[in-house]
mmCIF file of the N, C-alpha and C atoms, coordinates in Angstrom:
data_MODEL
# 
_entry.id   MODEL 
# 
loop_
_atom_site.group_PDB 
_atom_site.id 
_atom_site.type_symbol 
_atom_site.label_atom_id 
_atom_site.label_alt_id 
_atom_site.label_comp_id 
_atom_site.label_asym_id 
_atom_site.label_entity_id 
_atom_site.label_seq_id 
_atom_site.pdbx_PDB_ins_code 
_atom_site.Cartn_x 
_atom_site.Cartn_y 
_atom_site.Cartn_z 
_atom_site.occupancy 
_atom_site.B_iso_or_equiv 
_atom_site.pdbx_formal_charge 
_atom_site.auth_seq_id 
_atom_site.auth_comp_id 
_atom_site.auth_asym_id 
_atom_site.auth_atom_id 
_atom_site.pdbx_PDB_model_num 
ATOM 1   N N  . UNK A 1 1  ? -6.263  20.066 16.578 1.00 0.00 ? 1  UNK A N  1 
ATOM 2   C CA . UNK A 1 1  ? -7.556  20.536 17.017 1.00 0.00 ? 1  UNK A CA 1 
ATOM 3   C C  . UNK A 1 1  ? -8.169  21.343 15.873 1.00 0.00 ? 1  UNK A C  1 
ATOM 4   N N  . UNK A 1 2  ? -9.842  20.985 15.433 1.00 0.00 ? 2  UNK A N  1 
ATOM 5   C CA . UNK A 1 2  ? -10.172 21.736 14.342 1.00 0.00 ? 2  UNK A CA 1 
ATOM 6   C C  . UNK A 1 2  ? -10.285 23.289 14.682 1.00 0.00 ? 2  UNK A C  1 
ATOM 7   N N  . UNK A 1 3  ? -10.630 24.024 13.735 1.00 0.00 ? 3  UNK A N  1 
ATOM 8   C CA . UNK A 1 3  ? -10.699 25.255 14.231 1.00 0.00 ? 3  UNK A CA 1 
ATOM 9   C C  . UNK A 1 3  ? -12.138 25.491 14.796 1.00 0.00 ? 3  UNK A C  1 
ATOM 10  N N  . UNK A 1 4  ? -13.091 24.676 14.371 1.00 0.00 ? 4  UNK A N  1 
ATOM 11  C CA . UNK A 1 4  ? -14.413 24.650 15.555 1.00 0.00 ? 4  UNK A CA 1 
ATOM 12  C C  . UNK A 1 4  ? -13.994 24.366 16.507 1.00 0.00 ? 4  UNK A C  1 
ATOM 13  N N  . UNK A 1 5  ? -13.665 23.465 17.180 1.00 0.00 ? 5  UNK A N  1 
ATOM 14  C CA . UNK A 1 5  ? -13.391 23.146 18.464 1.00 0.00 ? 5  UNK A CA 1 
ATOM 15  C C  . UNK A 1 5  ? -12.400 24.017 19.034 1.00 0.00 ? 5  UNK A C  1 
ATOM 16  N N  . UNK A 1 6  ? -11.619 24.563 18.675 1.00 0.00 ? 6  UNK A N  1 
ATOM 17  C CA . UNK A 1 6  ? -11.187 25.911 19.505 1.00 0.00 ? 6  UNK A CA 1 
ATOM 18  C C  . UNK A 1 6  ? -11.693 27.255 19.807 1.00 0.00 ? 6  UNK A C  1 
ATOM 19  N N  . UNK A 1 7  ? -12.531 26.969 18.707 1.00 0.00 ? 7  UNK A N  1 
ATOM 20  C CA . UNK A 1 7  ? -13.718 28.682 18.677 1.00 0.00 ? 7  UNK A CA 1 
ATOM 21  C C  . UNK A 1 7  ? -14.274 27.909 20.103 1.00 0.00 ? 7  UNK A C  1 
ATOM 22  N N  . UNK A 1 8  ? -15.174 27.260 20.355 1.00 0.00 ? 8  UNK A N  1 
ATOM 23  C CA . UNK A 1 8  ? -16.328 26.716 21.042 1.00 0.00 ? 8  UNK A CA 1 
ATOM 24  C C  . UNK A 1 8  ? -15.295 26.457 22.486 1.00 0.00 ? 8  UNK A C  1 
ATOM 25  N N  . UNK A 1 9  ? -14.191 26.304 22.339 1.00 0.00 ? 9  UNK A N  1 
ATOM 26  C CA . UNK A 1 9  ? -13.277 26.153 24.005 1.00 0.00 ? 9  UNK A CA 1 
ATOM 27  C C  . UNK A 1 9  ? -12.944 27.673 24.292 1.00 0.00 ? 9  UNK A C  1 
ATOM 28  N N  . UNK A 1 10 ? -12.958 28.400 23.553 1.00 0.00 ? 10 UNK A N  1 
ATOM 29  C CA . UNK A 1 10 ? -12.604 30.269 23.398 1.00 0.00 ? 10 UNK A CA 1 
ATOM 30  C C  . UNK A 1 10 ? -14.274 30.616 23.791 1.00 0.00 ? 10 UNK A C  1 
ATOM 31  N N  . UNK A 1 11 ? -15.369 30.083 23.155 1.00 0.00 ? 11 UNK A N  1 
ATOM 32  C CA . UNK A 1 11 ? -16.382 30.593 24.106 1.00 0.00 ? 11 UNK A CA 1 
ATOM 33  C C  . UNK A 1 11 ? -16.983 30.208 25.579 1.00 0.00 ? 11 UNK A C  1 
ATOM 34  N N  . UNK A 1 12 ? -16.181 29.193 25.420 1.00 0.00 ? 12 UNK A N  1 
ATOM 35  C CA . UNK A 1 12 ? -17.075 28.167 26.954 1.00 0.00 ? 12 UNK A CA 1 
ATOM 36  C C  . UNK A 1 12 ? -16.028 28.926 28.223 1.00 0.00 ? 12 UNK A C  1 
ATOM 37  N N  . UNK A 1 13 ? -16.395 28.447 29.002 1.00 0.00 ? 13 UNK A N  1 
ATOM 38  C CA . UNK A 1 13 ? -15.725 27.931 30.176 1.00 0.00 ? 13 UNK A CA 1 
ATOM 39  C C  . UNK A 1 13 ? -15.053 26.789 31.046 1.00 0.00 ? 13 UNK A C  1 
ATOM 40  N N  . UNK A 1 14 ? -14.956 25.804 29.621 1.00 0.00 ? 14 UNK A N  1 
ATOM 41  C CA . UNK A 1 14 ? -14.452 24.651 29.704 1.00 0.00 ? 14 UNK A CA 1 
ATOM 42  C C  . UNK A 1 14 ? -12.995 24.313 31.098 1.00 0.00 ? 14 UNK A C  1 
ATOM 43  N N  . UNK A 1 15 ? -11.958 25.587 30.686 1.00 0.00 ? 15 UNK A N  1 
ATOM 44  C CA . UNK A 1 15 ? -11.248 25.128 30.800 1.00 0.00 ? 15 UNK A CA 1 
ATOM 45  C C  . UNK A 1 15 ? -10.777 26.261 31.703 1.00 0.00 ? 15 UNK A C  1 
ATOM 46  N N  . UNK A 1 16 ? -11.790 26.803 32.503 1.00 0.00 ? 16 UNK A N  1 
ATOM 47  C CA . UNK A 1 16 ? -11.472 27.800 33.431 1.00 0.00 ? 16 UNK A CA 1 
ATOM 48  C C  . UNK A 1 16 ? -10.802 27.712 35.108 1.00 0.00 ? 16 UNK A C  1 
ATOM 49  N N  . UNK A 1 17 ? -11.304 26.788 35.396 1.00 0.00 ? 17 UNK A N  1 
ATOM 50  C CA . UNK A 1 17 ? -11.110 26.218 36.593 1.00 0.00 ? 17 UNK A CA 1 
ATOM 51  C C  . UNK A 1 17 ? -9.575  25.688 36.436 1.00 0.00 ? 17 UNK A C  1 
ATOM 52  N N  . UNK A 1 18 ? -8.701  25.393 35.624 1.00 0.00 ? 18 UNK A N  1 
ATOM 53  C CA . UNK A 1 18 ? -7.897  24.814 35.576 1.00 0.00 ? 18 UNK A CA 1 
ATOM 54  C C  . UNK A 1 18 ? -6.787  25.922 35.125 1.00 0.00 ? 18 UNK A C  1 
ATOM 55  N N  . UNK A 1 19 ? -7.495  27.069 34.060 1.00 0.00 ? 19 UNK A N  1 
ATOM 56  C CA . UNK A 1 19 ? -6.151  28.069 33.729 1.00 0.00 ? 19 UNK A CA 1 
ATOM 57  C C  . UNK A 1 19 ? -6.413  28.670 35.488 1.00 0.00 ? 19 UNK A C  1 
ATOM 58  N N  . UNK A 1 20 ? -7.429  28.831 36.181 1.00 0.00 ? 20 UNK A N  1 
ATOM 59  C CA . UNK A 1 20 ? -7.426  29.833 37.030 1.00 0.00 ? 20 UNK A CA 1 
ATOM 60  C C  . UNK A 1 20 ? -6.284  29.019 38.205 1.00 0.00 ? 20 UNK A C  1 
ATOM 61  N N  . UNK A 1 21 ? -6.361  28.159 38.175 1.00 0.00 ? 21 UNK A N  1 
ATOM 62  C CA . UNK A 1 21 ? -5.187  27.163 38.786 1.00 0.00 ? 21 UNK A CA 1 
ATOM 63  C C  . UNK A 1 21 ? -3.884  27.393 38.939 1.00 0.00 ? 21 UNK A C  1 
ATOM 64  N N  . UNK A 1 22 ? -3.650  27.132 37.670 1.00 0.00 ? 22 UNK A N  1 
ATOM 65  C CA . UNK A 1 22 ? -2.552  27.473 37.299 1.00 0.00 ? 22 UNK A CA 1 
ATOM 66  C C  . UNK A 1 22 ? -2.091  28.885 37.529 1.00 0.00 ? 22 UNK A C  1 
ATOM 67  N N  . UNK A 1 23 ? -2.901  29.510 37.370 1.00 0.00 ? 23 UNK A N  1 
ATOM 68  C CA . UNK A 1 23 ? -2.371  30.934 37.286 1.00 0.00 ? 23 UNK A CA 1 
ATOM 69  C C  . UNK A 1 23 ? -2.032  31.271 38.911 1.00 0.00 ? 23 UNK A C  1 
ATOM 70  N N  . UNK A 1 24 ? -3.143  30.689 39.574 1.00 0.00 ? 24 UNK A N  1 
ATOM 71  C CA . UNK A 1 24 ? -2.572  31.084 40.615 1.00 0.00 ? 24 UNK A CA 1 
ATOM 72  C C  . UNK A 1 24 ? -1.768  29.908 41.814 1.00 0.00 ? 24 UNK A C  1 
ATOM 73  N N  . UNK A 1 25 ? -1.228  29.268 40.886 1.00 0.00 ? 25 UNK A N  1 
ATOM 74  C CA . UNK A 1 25 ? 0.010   28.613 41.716 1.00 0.00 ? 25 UNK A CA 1 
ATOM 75  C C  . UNK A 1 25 ? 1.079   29.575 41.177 1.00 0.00 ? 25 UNK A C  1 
ATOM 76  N N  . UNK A 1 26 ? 1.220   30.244 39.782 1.00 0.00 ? 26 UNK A N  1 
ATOM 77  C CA . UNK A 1 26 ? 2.605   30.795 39.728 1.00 0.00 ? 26 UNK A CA 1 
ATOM 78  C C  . UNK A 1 26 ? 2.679   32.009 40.273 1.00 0.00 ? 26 UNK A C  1 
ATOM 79  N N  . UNK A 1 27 ? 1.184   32.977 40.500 1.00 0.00 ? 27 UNK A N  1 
ATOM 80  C CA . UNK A 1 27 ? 1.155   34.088 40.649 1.00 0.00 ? 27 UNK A CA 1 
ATOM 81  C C  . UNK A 1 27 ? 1.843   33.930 42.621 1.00 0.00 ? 27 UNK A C  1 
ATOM 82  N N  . UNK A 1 28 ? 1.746   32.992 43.216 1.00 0.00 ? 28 UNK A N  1 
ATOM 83  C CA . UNK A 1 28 ? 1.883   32.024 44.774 1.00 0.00 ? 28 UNK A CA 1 
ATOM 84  C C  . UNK A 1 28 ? 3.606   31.902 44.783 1.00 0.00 ? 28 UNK A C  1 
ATOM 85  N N  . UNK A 1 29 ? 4.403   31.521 43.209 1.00 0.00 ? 29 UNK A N  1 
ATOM 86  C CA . UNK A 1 29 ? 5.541   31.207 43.043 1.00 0.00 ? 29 UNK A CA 1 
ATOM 87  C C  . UNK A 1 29 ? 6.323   32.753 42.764 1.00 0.00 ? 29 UNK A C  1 
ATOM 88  N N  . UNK A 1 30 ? 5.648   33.378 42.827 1.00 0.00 ? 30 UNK A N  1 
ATOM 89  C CA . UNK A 1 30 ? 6.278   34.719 42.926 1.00 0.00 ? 30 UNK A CA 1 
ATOM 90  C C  . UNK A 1 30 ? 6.237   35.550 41.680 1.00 0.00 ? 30 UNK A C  1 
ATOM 91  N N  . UNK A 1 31 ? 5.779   35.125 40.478 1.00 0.00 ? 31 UNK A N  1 
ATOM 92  C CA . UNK A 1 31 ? 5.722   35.092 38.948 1.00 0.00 ? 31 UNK A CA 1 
ATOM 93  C C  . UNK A 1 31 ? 5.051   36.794 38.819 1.00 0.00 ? 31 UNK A C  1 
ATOM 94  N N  . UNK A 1 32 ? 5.091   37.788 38.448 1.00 0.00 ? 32 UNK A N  1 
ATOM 95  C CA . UNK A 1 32 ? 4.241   38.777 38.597 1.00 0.00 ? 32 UNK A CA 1 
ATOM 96  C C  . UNK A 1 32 ? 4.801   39.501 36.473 1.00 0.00 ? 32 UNK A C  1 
ATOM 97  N N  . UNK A 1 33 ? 5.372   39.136 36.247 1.00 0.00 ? 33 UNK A N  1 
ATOM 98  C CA . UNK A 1 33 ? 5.794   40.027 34.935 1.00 0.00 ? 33 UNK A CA 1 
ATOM 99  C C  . UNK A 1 33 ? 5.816   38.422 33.927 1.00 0.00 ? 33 UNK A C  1 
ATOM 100 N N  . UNK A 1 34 ? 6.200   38.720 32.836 1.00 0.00 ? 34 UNK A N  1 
ATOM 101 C CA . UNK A 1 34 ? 6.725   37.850 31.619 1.00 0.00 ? 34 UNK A CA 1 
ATOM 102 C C  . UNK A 1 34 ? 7.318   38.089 30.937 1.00 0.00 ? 34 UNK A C  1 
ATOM 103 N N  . UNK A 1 35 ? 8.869   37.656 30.279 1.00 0.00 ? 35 UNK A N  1 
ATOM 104 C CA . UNK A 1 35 ? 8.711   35.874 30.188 1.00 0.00 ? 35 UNK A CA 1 
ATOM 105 C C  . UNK A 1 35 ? 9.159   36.020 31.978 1.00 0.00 ? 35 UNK A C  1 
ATOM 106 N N  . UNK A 1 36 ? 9.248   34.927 32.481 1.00 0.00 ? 36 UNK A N  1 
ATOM 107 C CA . UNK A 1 36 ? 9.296   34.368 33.686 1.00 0.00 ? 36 UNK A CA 1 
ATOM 108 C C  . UNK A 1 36 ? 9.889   32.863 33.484 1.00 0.00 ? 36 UNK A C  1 
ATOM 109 N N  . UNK A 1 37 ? 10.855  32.220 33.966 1.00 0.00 ? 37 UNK A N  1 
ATOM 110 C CA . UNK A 1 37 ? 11.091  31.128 33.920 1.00 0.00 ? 37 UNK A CA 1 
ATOM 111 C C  . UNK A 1 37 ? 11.789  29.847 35.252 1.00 0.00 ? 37 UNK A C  1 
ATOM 112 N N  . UNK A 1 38 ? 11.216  29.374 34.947 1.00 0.00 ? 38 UNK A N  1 
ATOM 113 C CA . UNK A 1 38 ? 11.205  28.504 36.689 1.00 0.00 ? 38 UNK A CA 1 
ATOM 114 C C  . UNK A 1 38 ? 11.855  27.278 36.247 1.00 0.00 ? 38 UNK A C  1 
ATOM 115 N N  . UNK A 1 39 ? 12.949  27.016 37.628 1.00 0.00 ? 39 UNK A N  1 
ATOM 116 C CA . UNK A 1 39 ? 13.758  26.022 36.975 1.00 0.00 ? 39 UNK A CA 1 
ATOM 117 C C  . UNK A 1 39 ? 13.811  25.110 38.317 1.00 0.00 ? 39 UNK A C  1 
ATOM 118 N N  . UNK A 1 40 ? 13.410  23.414 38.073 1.00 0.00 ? 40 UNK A N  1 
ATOM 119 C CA . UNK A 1 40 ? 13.676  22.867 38.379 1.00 0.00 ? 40 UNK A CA 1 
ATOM 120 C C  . UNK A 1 40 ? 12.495  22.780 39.900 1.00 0.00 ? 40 UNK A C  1 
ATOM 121 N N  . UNK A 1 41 ? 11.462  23.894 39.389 1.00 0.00 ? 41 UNK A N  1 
ATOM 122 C CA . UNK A 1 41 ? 10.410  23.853 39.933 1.00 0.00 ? 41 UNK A CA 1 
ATOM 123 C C  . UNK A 1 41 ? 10.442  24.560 41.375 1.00 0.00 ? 41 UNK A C  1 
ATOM 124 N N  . UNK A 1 42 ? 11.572  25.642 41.530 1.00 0.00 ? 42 UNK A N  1 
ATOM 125 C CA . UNK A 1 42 ? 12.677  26.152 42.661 1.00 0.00 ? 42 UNK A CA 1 
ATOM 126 C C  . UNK A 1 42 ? 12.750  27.349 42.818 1.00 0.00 ? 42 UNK A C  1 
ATOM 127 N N  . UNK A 1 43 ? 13.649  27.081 41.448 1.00 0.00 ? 43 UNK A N  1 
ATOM 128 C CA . UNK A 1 43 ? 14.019  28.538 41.336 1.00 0.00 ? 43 UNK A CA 1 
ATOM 129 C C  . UNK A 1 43 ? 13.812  29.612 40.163 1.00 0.00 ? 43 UNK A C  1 
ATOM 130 N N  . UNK A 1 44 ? 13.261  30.770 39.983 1.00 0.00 ? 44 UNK A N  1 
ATOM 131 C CA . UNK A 1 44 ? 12.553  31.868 39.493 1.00 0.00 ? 44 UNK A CA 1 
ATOM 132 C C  . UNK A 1 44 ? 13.508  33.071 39.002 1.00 0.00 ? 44 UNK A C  1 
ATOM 133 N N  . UNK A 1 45 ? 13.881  33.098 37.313 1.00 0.00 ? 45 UNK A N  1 
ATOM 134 C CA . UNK A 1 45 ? 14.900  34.122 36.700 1.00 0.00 ? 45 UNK A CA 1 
ATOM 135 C C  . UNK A 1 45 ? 13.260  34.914 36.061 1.00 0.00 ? 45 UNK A C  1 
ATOM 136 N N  . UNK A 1 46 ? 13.030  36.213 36.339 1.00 0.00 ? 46 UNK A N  1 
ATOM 137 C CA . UNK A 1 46 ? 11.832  36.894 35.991 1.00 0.00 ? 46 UNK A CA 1 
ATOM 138 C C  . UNK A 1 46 ? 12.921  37.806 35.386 1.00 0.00 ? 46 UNK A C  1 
ATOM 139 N N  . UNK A 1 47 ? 11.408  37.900 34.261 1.00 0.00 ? 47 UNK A N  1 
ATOM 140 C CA . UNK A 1 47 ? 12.240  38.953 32.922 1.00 0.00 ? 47 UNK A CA 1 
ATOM 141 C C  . UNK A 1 47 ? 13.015  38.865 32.359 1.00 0.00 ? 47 UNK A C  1 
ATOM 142 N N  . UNK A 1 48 ? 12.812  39.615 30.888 1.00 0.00 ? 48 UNK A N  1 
ATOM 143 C CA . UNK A 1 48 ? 14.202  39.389 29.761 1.00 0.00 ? 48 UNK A CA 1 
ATOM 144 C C  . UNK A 1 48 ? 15.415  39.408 30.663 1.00 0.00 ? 48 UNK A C  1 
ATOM 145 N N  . UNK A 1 49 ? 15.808  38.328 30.666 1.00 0.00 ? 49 UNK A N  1 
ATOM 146 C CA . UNK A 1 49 ? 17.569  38.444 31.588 1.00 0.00 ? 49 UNK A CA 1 
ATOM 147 C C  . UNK A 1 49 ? 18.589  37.807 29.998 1.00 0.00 ? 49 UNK A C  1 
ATOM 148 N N  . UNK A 1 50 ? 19.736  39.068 30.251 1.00 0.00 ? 50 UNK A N  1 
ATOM 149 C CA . UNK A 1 50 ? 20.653  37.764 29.287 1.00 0.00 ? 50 UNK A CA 1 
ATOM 150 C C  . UNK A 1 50 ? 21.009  36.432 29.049 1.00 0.00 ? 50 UNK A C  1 
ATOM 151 N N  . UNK A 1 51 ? 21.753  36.228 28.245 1.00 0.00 ? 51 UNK A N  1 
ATOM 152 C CA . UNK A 1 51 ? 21.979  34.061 28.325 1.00 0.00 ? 51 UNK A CA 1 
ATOM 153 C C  . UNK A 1 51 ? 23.273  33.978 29.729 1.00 0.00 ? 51 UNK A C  1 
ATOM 154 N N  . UNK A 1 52 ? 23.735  35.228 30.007 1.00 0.00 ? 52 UNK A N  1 
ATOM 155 C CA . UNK A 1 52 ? 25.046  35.371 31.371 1.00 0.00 ? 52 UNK A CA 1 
ATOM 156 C C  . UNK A 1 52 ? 23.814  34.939 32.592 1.00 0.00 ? 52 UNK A C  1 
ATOM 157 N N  . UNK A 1 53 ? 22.883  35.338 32.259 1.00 0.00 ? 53 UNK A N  1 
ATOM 158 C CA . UNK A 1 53 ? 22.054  35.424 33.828 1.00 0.00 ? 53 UNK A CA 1 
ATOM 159 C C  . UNK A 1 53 ? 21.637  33.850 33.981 1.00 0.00 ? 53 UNK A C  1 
ATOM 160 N N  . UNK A 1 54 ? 21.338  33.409 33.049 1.00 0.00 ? 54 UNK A N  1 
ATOM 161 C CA . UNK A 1 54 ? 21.053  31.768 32.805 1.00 0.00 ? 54 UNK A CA 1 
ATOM 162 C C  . UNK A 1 54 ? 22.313  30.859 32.851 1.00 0.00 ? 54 UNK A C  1 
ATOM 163 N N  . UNK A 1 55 ? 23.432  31.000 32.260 1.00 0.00 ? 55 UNK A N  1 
ATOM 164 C CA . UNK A 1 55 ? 24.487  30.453 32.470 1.00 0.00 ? 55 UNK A CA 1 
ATOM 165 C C  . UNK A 1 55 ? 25.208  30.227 34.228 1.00 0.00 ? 55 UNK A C  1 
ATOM 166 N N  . UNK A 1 56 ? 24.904  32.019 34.239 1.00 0.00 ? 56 UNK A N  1 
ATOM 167 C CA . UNK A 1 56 ? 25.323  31.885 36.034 1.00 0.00 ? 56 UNK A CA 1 
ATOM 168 C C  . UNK A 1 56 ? 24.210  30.976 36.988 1.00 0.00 ? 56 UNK A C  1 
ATOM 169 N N  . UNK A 1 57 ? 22.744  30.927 37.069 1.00 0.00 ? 57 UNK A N  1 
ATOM 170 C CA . UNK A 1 57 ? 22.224  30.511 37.318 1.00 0.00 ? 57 UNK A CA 1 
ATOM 171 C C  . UNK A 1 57 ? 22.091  28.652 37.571 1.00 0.00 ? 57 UNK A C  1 
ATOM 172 N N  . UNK A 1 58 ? 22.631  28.332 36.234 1.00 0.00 ? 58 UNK A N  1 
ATOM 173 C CA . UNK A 1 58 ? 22.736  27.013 35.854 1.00 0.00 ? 58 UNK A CA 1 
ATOM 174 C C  . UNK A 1 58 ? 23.711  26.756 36.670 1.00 0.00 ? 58 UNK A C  1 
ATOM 175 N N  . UNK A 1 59 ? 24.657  27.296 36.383 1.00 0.00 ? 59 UNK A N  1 
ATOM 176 C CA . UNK A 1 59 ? 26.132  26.941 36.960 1.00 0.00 ? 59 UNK A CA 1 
ATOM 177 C C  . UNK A 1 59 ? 26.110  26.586 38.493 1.00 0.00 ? 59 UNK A C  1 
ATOM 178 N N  . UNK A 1 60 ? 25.534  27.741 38.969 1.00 0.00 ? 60 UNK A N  1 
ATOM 179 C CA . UNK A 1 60 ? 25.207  27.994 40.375 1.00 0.00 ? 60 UNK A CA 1 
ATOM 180 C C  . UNK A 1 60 ? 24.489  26.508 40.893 1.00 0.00 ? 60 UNK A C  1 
ATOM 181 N N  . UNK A 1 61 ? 23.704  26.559 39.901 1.00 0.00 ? 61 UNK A N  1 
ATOM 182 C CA . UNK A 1 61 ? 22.474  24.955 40.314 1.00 0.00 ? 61 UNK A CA 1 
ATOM 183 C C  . UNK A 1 61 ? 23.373  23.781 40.556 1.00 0.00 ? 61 UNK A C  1 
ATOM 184 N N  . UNK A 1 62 ? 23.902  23.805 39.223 1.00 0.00 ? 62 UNK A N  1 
ATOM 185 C CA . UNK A 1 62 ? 25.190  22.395 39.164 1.00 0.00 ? 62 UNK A CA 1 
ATOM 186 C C  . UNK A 1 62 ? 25.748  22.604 40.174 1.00 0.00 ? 62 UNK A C  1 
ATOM 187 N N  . UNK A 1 63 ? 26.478  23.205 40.560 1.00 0.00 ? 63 UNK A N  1 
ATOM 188 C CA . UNK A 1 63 ? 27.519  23.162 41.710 1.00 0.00 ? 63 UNK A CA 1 
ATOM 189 C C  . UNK A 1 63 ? 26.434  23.013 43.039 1.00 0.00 ? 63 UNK A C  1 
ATOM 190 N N  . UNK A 1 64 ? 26.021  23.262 43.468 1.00 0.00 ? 64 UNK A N  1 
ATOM 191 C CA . UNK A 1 64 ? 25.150  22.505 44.704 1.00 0.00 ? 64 UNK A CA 1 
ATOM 192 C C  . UNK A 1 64 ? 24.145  21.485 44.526 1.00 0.00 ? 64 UNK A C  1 
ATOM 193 N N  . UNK A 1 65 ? 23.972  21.140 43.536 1.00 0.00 ? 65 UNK A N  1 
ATOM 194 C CA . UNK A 1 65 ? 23.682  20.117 42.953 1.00 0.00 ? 65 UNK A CA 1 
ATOM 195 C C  . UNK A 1 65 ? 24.558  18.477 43.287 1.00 0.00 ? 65 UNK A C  1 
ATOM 196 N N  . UNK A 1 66 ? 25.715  18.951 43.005 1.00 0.00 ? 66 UNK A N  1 
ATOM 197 C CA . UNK A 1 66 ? 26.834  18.499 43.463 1.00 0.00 ? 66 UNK A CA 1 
ATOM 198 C C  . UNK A 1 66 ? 27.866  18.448 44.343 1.00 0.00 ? 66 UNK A C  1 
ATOM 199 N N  . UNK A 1 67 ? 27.579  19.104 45.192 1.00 0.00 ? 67 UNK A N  1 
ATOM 200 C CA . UNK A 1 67 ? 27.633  19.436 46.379 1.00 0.00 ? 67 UNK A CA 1 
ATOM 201 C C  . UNK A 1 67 ? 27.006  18.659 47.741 1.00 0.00 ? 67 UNK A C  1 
ATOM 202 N N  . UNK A 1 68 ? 25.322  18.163 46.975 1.00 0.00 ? 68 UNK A N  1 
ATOM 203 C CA . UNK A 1 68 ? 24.485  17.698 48.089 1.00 0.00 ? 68 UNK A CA 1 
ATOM 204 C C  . UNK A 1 68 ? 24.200  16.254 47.207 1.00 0.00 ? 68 UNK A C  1 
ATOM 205 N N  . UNK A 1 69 ? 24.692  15.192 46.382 1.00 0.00 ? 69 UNK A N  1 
ATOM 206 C CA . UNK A 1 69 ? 24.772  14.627 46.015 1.00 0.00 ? 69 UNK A CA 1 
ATOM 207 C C  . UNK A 1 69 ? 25.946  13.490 46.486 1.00 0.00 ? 69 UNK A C  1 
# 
């Protein structure tokens, strides 16, 4: 994208209707801080969490994952 055409999408309102969308399906998904990360379109690890909080998480997924499979 040139750098005109991003100035001119930074002044419009092009693309408002669609961030406002978005924003508020995640703000709906429970999302209130950042980073925020949603997995599998489900489930919601909010905030710096360690790589233990993601590992357990994952793990957790797999196993009922496999479980209901």
């Amino acid at each position: 994208m040139s750098a005109e055409r991003a100035k001119a999408i930074l002044a419009s309102d092009e693309f408002a209707t669609q961030v406002r969308s978005a924003e508020q399906t995640y703000l709906n998904a429970g999302i209130h801080s950042v980073p925020a990360v949603i997995i599998d379109n489900k489930h919601l690890i909010s905030g710096g969490q360690p790589v233990e909080v993601f590992e357990q998480a994952l793990r957790q997924l797999g196993k009922k994952n496999a479980i209901s499979a």
